[in-house]
C-alpha positions in Angstrom: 51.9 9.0 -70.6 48.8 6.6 -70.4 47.0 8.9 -72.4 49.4 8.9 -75.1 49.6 5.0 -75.0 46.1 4.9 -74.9 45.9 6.6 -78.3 48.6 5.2 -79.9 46.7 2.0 -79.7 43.3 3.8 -81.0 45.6 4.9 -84.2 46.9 1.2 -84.7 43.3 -0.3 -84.6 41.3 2.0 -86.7 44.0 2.5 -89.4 42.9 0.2 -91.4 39.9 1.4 -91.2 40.6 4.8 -92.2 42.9 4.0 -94.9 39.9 2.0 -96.7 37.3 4.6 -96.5 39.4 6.9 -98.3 39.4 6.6 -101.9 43.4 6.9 -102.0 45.1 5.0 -99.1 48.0 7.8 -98.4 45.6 10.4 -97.7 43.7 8.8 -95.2 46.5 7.9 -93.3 47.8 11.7 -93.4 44.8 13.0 -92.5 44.0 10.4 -89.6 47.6 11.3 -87.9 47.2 15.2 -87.9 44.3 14.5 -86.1 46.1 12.0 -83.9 49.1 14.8 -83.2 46.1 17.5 -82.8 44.7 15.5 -79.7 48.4 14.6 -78.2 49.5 17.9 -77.9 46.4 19.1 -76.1 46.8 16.0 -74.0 50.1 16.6 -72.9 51.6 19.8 -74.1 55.5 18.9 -72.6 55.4 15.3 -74.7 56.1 17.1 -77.8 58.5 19.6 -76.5 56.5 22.7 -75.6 57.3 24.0 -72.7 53.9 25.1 -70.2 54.2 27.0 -66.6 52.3 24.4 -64.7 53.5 22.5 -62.1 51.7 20.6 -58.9 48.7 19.2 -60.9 48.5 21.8 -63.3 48.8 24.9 -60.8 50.4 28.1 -62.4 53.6 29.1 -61.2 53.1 32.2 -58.7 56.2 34.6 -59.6 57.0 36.2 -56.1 59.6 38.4 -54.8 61.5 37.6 -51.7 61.5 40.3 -49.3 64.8 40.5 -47.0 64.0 41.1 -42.8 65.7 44.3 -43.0 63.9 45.9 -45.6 60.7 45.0 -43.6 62.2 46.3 -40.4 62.8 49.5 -42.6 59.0 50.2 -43.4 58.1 48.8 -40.1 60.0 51.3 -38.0 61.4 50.1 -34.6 57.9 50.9 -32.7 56.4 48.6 -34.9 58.9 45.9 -35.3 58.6 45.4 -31.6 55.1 45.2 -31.8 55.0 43.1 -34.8 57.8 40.4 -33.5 57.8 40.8 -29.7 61.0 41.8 -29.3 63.4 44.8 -30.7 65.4 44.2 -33.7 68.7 43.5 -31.7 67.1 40.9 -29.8 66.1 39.3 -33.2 69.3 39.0 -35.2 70.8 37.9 -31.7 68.1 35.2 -31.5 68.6 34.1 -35.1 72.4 33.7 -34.3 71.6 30.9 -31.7 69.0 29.0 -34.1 71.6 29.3 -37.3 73.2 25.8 -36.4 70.4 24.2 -35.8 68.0 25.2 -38.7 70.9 25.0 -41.5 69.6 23.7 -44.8 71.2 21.7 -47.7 74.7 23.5 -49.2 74.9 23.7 -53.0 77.3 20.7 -53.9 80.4 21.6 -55.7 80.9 21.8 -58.8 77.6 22.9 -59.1 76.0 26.4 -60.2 73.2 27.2 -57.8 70.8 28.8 -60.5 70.9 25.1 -61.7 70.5 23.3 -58.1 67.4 25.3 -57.1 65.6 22.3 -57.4 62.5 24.2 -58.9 62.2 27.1 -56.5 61.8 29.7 -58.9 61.8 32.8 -56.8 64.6 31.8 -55.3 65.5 30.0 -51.7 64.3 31.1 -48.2 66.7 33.0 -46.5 66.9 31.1 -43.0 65.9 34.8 -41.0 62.9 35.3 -43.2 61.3 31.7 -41.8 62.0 33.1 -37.9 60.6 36.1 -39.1 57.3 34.2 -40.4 57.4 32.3 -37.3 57.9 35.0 -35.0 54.9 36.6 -36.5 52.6 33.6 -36.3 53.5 33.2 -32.8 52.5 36.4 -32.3 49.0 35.7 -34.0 49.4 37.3 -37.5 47.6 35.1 -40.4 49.6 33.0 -42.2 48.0 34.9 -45.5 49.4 38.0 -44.7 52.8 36.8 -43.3 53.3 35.0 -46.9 52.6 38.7 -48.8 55.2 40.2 -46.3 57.8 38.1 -46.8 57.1 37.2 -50.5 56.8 33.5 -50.0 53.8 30.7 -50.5 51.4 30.2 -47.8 52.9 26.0 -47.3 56.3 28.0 -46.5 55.0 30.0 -43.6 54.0 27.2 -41.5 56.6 24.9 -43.1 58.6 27.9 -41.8 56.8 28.0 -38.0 57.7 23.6 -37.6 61.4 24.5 -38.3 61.6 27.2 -36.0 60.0 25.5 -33.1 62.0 22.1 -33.6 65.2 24.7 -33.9 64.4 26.5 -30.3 63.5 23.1 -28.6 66.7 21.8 -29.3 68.9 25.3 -28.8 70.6 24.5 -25.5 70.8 28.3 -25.1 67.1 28.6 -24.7 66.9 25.7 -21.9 65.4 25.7 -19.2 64.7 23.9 -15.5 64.3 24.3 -12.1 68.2 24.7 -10.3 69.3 22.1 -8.5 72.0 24.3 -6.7 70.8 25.5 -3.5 73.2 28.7 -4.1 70.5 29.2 -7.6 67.3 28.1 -5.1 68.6 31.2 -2.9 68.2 33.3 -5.5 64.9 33.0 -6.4 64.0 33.3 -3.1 65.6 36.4 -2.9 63.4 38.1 -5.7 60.1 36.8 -4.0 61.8 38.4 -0.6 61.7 41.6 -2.5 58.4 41.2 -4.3 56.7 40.2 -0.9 57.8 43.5 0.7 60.1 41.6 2.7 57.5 39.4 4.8 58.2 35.9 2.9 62.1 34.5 2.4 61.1 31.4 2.0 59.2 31.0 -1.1 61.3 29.3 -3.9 59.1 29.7 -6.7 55.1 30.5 -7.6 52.8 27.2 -9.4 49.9 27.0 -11.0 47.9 25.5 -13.9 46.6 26.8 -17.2 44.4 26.0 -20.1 45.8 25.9 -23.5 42.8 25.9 -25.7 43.0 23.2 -28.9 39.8 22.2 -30.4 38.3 19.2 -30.2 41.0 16.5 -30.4 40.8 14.0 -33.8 40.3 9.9 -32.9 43.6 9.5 -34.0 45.3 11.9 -31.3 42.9 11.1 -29.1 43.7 7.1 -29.5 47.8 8.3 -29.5 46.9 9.7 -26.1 45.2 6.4 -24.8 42.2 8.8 -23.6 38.9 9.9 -24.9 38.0 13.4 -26.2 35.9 13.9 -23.3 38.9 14.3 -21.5 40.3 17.0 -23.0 36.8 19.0 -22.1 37.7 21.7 -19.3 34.1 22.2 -17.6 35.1 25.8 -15.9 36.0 27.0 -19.1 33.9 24.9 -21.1 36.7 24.9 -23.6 39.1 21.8 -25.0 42.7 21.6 -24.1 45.6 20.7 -22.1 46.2 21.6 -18.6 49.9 23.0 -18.4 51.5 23.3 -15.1 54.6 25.9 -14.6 56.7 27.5 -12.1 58.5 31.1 -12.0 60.8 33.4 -10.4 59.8 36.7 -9.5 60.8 38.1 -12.7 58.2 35.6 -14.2 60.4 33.6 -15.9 59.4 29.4 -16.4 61.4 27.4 -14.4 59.6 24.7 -15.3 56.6 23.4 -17.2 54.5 20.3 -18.3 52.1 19.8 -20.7 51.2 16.1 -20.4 47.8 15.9 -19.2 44.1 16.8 -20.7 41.9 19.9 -19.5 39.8 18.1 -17.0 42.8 17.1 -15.2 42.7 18.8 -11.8 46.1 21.1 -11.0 46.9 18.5 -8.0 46.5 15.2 -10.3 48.6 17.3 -12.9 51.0 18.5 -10.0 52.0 15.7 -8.6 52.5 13.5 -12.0 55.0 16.4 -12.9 58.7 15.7 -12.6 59.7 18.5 -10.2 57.0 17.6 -7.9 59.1 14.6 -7.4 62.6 16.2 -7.4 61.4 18.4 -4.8 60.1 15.5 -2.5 63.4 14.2 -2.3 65.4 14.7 0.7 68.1 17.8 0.1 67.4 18.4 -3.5 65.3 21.8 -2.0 67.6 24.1 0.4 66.3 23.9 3.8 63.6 26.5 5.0 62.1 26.8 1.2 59.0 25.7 -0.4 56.9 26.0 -3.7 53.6 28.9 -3.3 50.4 27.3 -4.6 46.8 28.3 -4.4 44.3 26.3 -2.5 43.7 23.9 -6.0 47.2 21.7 -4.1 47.8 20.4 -1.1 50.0 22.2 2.0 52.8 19.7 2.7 56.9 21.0 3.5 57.6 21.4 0.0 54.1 23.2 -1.1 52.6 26.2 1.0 49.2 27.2 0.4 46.9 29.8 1.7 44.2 29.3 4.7 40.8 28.6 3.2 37.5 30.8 5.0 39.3 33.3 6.4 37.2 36.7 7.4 40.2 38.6 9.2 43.0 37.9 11.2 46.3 37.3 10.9 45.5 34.3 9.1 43.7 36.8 6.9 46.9 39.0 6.7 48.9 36.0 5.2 46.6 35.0 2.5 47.3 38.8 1.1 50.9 38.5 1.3 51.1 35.1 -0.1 48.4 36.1 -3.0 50.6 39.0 -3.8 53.9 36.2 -4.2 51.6 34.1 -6.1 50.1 36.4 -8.7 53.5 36.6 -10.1 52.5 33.1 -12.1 49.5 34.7 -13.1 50.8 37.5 -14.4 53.8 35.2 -16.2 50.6 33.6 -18.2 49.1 36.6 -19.1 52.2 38.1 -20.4 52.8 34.6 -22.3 49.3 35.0 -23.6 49.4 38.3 -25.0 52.9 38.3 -26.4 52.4 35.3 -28.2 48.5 35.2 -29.7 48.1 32.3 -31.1 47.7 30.9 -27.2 44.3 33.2 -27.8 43.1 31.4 -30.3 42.2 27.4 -30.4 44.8 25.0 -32.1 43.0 23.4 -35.1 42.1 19.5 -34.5 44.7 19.3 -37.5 47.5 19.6 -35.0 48.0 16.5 -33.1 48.7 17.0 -29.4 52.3 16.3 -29.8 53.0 19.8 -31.9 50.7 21.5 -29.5 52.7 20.8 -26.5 56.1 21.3 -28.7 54.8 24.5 -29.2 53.8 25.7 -25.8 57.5 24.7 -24.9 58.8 26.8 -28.2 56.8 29.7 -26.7 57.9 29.6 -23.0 61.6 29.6 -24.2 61.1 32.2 -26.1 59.3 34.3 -23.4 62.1 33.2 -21.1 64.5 34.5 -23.8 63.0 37.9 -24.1 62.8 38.9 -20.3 66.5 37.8 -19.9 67.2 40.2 -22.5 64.8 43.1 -20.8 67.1 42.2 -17.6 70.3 42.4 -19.5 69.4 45.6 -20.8 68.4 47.3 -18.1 71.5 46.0 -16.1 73.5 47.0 -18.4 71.7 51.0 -18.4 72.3 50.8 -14.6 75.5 50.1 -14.8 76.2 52.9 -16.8 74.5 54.8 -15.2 75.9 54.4 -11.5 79.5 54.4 -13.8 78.3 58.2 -14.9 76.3 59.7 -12.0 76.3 63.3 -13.2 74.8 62.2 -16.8 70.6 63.1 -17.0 68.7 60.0 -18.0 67.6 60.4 -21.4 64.4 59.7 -23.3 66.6 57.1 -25.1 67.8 55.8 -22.1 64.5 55.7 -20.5 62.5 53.9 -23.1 65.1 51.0 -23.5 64.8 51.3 -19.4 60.6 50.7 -20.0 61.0 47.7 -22.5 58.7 45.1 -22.3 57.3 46.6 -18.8 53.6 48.1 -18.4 53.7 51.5 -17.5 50.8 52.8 -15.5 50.6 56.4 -14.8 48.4 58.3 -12.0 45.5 60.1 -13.8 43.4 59.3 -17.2 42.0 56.4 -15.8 45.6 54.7 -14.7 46.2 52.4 -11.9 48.1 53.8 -9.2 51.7 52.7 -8.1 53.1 52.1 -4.8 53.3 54.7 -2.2 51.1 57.2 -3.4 48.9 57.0 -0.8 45.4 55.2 1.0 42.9 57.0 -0.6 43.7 56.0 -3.9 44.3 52.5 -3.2 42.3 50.5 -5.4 39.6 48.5 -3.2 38.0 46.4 -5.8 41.4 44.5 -6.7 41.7 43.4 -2.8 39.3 40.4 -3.0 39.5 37.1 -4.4 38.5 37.1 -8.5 35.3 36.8 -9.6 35.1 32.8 -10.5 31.3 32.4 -11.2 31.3 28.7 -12.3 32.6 27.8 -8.7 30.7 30.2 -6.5 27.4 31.5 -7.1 25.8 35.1 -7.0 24.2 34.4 -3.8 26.9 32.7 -1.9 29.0 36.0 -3.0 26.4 38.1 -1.4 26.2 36.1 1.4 30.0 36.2 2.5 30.0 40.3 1.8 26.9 40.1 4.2 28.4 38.0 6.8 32.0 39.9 7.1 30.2 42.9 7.2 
């Protein structure tokens, strides 16, 4: 529009001008506005009624075609699907039931047609399962380039996509969760450790501990929204940036609570005792009487918090750190299946995301973990039932791999690990010490203790 003013004026001015270097006045004037129309219309095609396929600062209009979930399950397969979403196709359309009210977009008005209310979106709207779809898949580490060819929609839309999805589960009531007040619930739990410990611990109420989640280096502006400095967020173990997240499971390594409000060089106890259930906890009857939290030796032993004994060689002392390392490693294994069923934990957040997304992702992610072992319990609940309801009827390869869901299986042979009872000399000596941590004890002082416990 200034462009057209601007020549408008030119035209005005140097009329005159034209008209009297032409021998007849009409002429000049005729020839001096084709020229002027010539220039308008390549200035701004759309003045003069033609119609162009730009849009966005002169972008071209990218024709694509929408691709519905089913017809991707379909060339997937359901090996794949699971693979590709983290969950079986059931579990998704029963997830996308639950996030339906709360990620419902605008209605076409009445009276209106909706070819004419698309409001420019030329291929069409976005089916509200395709963006879980997109997000499920960028949770699970797929690149947003390929996620957009998938589903036949612009690369903005998948992550446009990803930040409705994850406000949607946060705010799903469904997909809640915290630590249970009830000591009937607190009974429970420590029911499940009972059984995981081999029946030497009834008193453990839940396994804590701390971990990384990698983020680059935080911008000024998070970093000033956080009242700290990026040197903070520096974790010097494992010399990475990121926020220290503290969580509690069950025994079936579900979260029972998390927080992600401190920076990486935090130490687990700082973080620990800032958190909110450290608090609840401390208070007088909130925790059933004869239970406790299982830590490593990064807390504190109090009556709420047991730890393990620190420089033991042998002993019964000795015999409890195993016991209580084997209840404990049930957090540790929660991360790691958090961290490989959702990759993008593998990877560092860009310092584009401020620290508020990244921790309203994490919580996105551990609800959605929580979500999909529930339904791995229900299921396999629901085969046992049947099961015990039908004894005579042979367990079928169906029936078994719905039964193996979302569970490692490790065979004896081929390299595999072996499972429980199958004997002492195949017991697996090298995964009876502590971990290799080689920023916090040296080559030599490992040597040294092998030496000195003989």
């Amino acid at each position: 529009m200034f462009i057209c003013t601007f020549l408008l004026l030119v035209w005005l001015l140097l009329l005159p001008l034209v008209a009297a270097t032409r021998s007849h006045p009409l002429e000049g004037y005729l020839n001096f506005a084709q020229a002027t129309l010539s220039l308008l219309t390549f200035a701004d095609p759309a003045v003069f009624g033609e119609k162009t396929d730009n849009r966005c600062g002169g972008k071209p209009h990218c024709h694509r075609k929408r691709k519905f979930v089913n017809d991707i399950f379909n060339e997937l397969g359901p090996h794949y699907v699971r693979r590709a979403y983290r969950m079986e196709p059931a579990f998704f359309w029963k997830l996308v039931r639950w996030l339906k009210p709360y990620m419902e977009g605008p209605t076409v008005p009445c009276g209106e047609r909706l070819k004419n209310w698309k409001n420019g979106a030329k291929n069409g709207l976005i089916p509200m399962p395709s963006r879980v779809s997109a997000a499920l898949r960028w949770f699970a580490g797929g690149a947003a380039y390929d996620i957009a060819g998938v589903h036949g929609i612009g690369h903005t839309d998948v992550y446009r996509s990803v930040w409705k999805v994850v406000d949607a589960v946060n705010k799903c009531p469904k997909l809640d969760f915290s630590y249970p007040s009830s000591h009937e619930e607190q009974q429970i739990i420590a029911d499940g450790f009972h059984k995981v410990s081999r029946g030497v611990f009834h008193c453990c109420a839940g396994a804590v501990d701390g971990i990384l989640i990698w983020t680059e280096k935080p911008s000024e502006k998070s970093c000033k929204n956080a009242e700290c400095g990026p040197k903070k967020f520096f974790c010097g173990r494992k010399k990475k940036f990121g926020l220290n997240m503290q969580a509690t499971c069950d025994a079936h390594r579900r979260f029972l609570d998390i927080n992600v409000s401190h920076p990486g060089s935090t130490s687990d106890y700082l973080a620990w005792i800032s958190c909110k259930l450290h608090h609840q906890i401390e208070k007088p009857g909130f925790m059933k009487e004869g239970l406790c939290i299982f830590g490593d030796n990064a807390y504190v032993n109090t009556p709420t918090m047991a730890t393990p004994y620190k420089a033991v060689g042998s002993g019964p002392k000795d015999a409890y750190n195993y016991y209580h390392s084997n209840v404990r490693i049930t957090i540790e294994c929660a991360f790691g299946m958090l961290v490989r069923r959702w990759g993008i934990l593998l990877r560092a957040f860009p310092s584009s995301v401020t620290i508020a997304k990244v921790t309203a992702v994490v919580r996105c992610l551990c609800r959605l973990h929580n979500f999909c072992v529930n339904e791995r319990l229900e299921r396999k609940a629901a085969a046992t039932i049947s099961q015990v309801d039908s004894p005579g009827e042979e367990l079928t390869l169906d029936m078994a791999e719905r039964l193996a869901s979302d569970d490692m299986n490790i065979v004896v042979g081929e390299g595999g690990m072996l499972l429980e009872g199958a004997g002492e000399e195949y017991r697996p000596e090298p995964l009876l010490h502590g971990g290799e941590h080689f920023d916090d004890i040296s080559y030599w002082s490992r040597v040294s203790r092998k030496r000195k416990s003989g």
